[in-house]
N, C-alpha and C positions, 0 to 999 in steps of 0.2 A: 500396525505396520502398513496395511492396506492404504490406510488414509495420508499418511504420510509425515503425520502428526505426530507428537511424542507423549508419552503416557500422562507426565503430568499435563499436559493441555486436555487429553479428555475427559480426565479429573474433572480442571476446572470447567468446560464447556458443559461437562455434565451439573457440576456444582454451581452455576449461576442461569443456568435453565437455556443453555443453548440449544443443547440435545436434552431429548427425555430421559428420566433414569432408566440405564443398560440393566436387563435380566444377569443375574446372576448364578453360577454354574452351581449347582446344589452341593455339590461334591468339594470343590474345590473354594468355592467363595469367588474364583473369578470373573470378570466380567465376559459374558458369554455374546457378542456382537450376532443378531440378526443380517442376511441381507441389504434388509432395510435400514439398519441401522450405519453399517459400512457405508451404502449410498450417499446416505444424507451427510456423514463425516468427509466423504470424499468431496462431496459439496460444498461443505465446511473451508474444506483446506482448500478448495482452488478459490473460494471468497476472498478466506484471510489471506489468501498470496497477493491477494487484488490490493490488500490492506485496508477491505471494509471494515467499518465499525462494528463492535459485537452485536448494537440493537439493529442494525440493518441485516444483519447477518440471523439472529434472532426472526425479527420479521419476516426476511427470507424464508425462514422454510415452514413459519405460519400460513402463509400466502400459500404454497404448494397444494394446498387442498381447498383453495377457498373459491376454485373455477374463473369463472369469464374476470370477475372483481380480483379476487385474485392475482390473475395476469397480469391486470392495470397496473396494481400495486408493485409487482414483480419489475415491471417495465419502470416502475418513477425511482425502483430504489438502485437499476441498473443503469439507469440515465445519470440518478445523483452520482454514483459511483464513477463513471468513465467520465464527469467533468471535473471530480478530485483528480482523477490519475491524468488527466488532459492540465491540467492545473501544475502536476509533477513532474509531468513529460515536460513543461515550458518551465519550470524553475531548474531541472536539471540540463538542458539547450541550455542556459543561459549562463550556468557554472560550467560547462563545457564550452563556452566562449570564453568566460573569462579565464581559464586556464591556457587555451588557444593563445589568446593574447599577448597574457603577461609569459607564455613561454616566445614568442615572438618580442615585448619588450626585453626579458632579460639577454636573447641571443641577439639584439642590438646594444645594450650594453656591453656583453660578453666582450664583441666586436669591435668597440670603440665609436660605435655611431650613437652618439646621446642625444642628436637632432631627432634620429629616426626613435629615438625609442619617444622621448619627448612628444611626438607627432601623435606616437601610438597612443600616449597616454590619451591626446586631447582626443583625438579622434573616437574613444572607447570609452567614455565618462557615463554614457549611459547605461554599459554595461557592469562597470563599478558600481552607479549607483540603484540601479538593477537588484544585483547580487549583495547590496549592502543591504537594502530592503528587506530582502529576503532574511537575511539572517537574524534582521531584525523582529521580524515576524514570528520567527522561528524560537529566538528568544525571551522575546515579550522585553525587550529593550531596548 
């Protein structure tokens, strides 16, 4: 509940070696979280909110003890990271144009102006084809 995370994800985070295997409660069989343990899930969960990969994410908290080398490492996998989500940040800009747009073309059709919307179109082809990219990307099609 700390981490933010739901039970089966720390399952799996435990189960493909994100985290180390959790102590468990002698009594109960449950998993009894450390401190440390909580930390580093809390870590976890502000990563995966980023939408890091699990092996960066993995790496990530290898790195933690590894010192000065360490840092380096820290600092390449947080660079790779903030130029995906910079990558994200400009595919999502650019479907926030095109919805811009084509609500601007359809309330010149709405209107009766089919020059104006016509205008719109040509004027906006790069953003069409843009956002068609994209999709295409997205689907491997």
């Amino acid at each position: 509940m700390l981490s933010g995370l739901p039970e089966s994800t720390l399952r799996y985070y435990e189960q493909i070696g994100i985290i180390d295997p959790i102590a468990r409660d002698p009594s109960s069989g449950h998993r009894a979280y450390s401190d440390n343990d909580i930390q580093s899930l809390v870590t976890i969960s502000c990563l995966a909110a980023t939408g890091m990969p699990l092996e960066s994410m993995r790496e990530y908290l290898k790195n933690r003890f590894e010192g000065v080398e360490g840092a380096r490492r820290q600092m390449e996998l947080l660079d790779a990271q903030s130029i995906r989500l910079a990558a994200k940040a400009e595919a999502l800009r650019m479907q926030q144009a095109y919805v811009a747009f084509k609500t601007l073309y359809w309330r010149a059709i709405a209107e009766g102006h089919e020059d104006e919307a016509g205008r719109l179109l040509e004027e906006n082809k790069d953003i069409i084809e843009t956002v068609k990219r994209q999709q295409h990307a997205k689907t491997g099609s």
